[in-house]
C-alpha positions in Angstrom: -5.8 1.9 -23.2 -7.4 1.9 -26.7 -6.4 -2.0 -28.4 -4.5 -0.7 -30.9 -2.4 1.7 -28.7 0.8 0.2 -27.9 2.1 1.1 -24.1 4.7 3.5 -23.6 8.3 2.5 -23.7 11.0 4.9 -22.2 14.6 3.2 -23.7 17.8 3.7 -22.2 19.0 7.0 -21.6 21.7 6.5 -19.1 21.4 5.5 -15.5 19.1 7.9 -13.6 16.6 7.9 -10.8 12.9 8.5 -12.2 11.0 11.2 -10.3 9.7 9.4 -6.9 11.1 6.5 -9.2 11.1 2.7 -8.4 14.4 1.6 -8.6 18.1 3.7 -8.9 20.4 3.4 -11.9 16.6 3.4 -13.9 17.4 3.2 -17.8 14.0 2.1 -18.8 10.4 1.9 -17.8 7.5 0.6 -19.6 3.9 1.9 -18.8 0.2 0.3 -20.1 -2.1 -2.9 -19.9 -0.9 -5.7 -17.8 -0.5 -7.9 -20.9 1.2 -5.8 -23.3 3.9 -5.0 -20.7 4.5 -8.8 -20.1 6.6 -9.1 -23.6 8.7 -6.2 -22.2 10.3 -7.4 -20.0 13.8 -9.1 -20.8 14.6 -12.5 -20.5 17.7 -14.3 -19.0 19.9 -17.2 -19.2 22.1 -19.0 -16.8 25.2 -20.0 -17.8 28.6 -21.3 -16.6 31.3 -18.8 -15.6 34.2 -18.7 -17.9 35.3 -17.1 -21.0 37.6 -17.9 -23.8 40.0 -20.5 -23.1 39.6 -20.3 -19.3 38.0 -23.2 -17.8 34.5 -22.9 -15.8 34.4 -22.4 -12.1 32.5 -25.0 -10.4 31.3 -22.6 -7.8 30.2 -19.9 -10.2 27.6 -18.9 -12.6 27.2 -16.0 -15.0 23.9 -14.9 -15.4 23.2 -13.0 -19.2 20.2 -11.0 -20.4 18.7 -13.1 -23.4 19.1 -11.5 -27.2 15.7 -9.6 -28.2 16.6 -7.3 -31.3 13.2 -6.3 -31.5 13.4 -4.4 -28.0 16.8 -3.4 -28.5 18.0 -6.0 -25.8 21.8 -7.3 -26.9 23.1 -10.2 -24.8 24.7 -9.5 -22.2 25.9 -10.6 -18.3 24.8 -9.0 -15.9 26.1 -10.7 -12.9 27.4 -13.7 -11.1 26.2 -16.3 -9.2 26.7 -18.8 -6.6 25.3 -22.3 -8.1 23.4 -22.2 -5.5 21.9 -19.6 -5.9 18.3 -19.7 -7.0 16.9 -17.4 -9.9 13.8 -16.4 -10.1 13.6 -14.4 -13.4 11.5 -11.4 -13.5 9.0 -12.5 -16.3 8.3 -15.7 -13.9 7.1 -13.2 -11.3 5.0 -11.0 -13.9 3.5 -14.3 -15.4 2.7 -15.4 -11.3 1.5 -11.9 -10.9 -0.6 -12.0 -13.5 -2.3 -15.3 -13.0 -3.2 -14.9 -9.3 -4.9 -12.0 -10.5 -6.9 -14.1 -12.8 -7.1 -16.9 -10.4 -8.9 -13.7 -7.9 -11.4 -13.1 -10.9 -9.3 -9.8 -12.3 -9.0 -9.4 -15.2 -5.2 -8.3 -17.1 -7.3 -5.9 -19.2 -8.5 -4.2 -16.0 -4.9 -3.4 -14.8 -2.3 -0.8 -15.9 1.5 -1.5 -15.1 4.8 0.3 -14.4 7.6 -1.9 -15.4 11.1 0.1 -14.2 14.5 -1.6 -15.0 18.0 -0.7 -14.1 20.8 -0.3 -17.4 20.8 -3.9 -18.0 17.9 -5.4 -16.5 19.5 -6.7 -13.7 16.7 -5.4 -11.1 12.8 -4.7 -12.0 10.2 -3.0 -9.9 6.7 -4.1 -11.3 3.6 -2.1 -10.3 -0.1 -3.4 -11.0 -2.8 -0.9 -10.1 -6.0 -3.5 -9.1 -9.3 -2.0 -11.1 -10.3 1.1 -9.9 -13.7 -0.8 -8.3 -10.8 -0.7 -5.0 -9.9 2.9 -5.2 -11.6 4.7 -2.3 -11.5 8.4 -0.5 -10.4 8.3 3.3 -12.7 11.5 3.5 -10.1 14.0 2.5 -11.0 14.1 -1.5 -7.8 12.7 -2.4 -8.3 9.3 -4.0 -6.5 6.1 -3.2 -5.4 3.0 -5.4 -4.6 -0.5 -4.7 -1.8 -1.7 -6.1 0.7 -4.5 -6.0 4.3 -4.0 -5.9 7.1 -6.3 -6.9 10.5 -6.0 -6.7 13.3 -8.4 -8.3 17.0 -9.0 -9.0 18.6 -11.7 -11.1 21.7 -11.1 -10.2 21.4 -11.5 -6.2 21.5 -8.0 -5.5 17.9 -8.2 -3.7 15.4 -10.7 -2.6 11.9 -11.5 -4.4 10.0 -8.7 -3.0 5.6 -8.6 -2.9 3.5 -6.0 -1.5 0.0 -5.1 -1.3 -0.2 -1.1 -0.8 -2.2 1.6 -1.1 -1.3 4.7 -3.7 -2.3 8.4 -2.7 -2.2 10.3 -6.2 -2.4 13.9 -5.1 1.2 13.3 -3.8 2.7 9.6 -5.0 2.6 8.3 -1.6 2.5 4.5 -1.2 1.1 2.7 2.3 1.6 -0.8 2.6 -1.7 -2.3 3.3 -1.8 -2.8 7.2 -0.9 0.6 8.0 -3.8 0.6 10.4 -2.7 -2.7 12.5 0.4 -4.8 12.9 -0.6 -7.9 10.7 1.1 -6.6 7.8 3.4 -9.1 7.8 0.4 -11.1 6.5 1.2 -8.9 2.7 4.8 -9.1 3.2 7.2 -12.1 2.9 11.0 -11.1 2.0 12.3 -13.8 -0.5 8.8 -14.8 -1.0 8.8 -17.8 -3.8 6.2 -16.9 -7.3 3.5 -19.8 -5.9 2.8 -17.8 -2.8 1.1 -14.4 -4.8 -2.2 -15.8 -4.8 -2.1 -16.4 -0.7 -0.5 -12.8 -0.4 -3.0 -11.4 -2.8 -6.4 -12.9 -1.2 -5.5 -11.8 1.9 -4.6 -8.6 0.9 -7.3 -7.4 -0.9 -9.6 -8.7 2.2 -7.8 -7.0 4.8 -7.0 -3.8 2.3 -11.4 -3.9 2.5 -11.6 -4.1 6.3 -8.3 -1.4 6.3 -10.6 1.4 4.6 -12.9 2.0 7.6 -9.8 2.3 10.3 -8.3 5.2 7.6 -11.0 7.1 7.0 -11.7 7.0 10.3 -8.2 8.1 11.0 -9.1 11.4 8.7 -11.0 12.8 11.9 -8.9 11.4 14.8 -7.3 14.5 16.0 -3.9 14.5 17.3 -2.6 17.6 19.5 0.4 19.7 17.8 2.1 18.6 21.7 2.3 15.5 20.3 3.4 15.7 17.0 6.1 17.2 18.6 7.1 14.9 21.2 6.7 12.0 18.5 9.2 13.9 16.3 11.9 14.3 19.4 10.9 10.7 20.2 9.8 8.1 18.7 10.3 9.3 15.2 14.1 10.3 15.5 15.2 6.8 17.3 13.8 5.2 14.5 14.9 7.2 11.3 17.2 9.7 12.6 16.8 13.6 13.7 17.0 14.9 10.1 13.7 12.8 8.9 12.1 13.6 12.2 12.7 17.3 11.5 11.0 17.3 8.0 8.4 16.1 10.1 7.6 18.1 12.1 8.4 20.9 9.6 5.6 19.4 6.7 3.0 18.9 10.4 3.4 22.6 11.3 3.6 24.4 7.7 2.6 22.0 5.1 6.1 22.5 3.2 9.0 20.1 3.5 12.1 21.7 4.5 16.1 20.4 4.9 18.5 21.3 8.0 20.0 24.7 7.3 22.9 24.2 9.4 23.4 20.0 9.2 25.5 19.9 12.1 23.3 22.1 14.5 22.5 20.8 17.9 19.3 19.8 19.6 16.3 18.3 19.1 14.0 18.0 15.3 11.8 20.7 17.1 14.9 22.7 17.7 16.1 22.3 14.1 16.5 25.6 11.6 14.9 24.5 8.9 14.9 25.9 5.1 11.4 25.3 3.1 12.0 23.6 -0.1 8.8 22.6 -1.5 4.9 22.8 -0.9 3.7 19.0 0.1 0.7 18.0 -1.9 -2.1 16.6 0.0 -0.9 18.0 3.3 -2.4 20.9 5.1 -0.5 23.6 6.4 -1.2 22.3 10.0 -1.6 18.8 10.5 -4.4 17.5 13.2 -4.6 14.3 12.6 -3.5 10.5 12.7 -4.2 10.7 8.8 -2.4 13.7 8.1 0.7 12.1 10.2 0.5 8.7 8.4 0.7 10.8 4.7 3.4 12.2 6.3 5.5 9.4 7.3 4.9 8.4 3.6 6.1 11.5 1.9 9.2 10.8 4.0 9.9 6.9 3.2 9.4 7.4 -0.5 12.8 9.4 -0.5 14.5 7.0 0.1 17.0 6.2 -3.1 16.3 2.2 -3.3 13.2 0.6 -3.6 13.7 -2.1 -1.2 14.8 0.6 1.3 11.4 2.5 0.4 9.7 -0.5 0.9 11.6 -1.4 4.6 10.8 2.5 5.7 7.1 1.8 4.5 6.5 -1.3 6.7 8.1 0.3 9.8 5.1 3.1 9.3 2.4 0.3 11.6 4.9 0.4 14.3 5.7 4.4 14.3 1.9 4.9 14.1 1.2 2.3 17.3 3.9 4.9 19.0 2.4 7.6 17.9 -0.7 6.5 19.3 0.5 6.0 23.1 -1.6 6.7 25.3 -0.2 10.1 26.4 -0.3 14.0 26.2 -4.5 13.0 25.5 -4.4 10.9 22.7 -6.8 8.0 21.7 -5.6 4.1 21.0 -5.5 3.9 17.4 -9.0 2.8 15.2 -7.8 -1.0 14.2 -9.4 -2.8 10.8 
């Protein structure tokens, strides 16, 4: 971004959910260098809870998004509290965000952001895309970005939320880094406190490094159409249900997703009637291997409305993968970083 180009500010509109969007009830996003989103972002205060005349409660707290006439921010509450609750406001995570990349010898002027924020502020999704020095091609021309996600509430409707993941541009698909093995958990700690980005980052980025080889390698692992289908009937329904499992296998064997014609038909995802609705990007119009079936699974845990659900179907993706990969039907064990 040019200095002297301010970054793009979307204001409130009424509540809506941003194509492949970050967080529902989105009223206003903010796009551009890493520092010049920073002052974006509002600011809140805790406060007793109690109005007028009425005394305080002594269990409660009211939490209120800070004055900021210059960003059209009135004050406001936007929820209560316990007092024991503890808030983490979302300009303390950008702040941590941004000085762990520092500390990793980034620099802020390296790094675009996506700031998204529901009517009133209440819950942010932050996204930093690391320089492009850690974008990479799996083989299949279709580039891939590191970025970190975070994903806050100040009102206790979600946990303090950081992820390391990959983002696949042709079709907006986002991998959490450790797709290839199990130690994922090593990028993701639910409720995770601001002091531990630096830890999640390091070991991120070094296993994101080590993670490149196992996908690419995945690019010409061949799968047989058998098993995509036995995965779908499988697998894949137990864990996200028949009608997930039936875009599936639809996007695997045409390259289009597709919804249940008849929602209350019986059988199995391969026995679904299925109506196209759109052309997936990135996915070929038959799907042969453990690449194509890991875009997939992506596609399909991105619609997902919230962003902390997104981000739950994304870390079950290791798991489905390892299943895919049984050793059955002629399949290989899966390439590991």
């Amino acid at each position: 971004m040019h200095q002297n180009q301010l970054p793009m500010s979307r204001p409130a509109a009424g509540a809506r959910r941003l194509p492949g969007g970050a967080l529902t009830g989105v009223a206003r996003s903010h796009n551009g260098e890493l520092d010049r989103i920073l002052p974006l972002i509002p600011e809140f205060d805790r406060v007793p809870f109690g109005s007028g005349d009425a005394a305080h409660n002594e269990f409660l707290d009211a939490i209120v998004r800070r004055a900021n006439p210059e960003q059209g921010y009135s004050a406001v509450p936007v929820g209560v509290v316990s007092k024991r609750y503890c808030l983490v406001p979302h300009i303390e995570v950008a702040q941590s965000v941004r000085a762990a990349l520092a500390s990793a010898g980034l620099h802020p002027r390296e790094m675009d952001a996506e700031a998204f924020l529901t009517v009133y502020g209440a819950r942010m999704a932050l996204f930093v895309r690391l320089p492009r020095k850690f974008d990479f091609d799996p083989g299949d021309g279709h580039a891939m970005a590191l970025r970190l996600l975070c994903l806050n509430s100040v009102d206790g409707s979600s946990p303090l939320r950081l992820l390391l993941g990959w983002y696949r541009f042709v079709c907006a698909n986002g991998l959490a880094v450790g797709t290839t093995r199990s130690e994922w958990r090593l990028v993701h700690r639910e409720g995770s406190m601001c002091g531990d980005v630096a830890a999640l980052l390091g070991a991120g980025i070094d296993l994101a490094e080590r993670e490149k080889l196992a996908l690419a390698a995945w690019t010409s692992l061949a799968v047989p159409l058998t098993r995509f289908v036995t995965f779908a009937d499988g697998e894949l329904a137990s864990a996200w249900g028949v009608r997930a499992a039936a875009r599936f296998l639809h996007i695997a064997t045409t390259g289009f997703d597709a919804e249940p014609a008849y929602p209350f038909e019986p059988g199995p995802p391969h026995a679904k009637t299925m109506t196209p609705t759109r052309r997936v990007a990135g996915s070929p119009a038959q799907a042969a291997s453990a690449y194509d079936a890991c875009q997939i699974l992506a596609w399909i845990a991105k619609d997902r409305r919230d962003a902390h659900e997104r981000v739950d179907r994304m870390l079950e993706i290791p798991e489905l993968m390892q299943a895919l990969f049984a050793k059955r039907e002629g399949t290989h064990a899966v390439p590991r970083a």
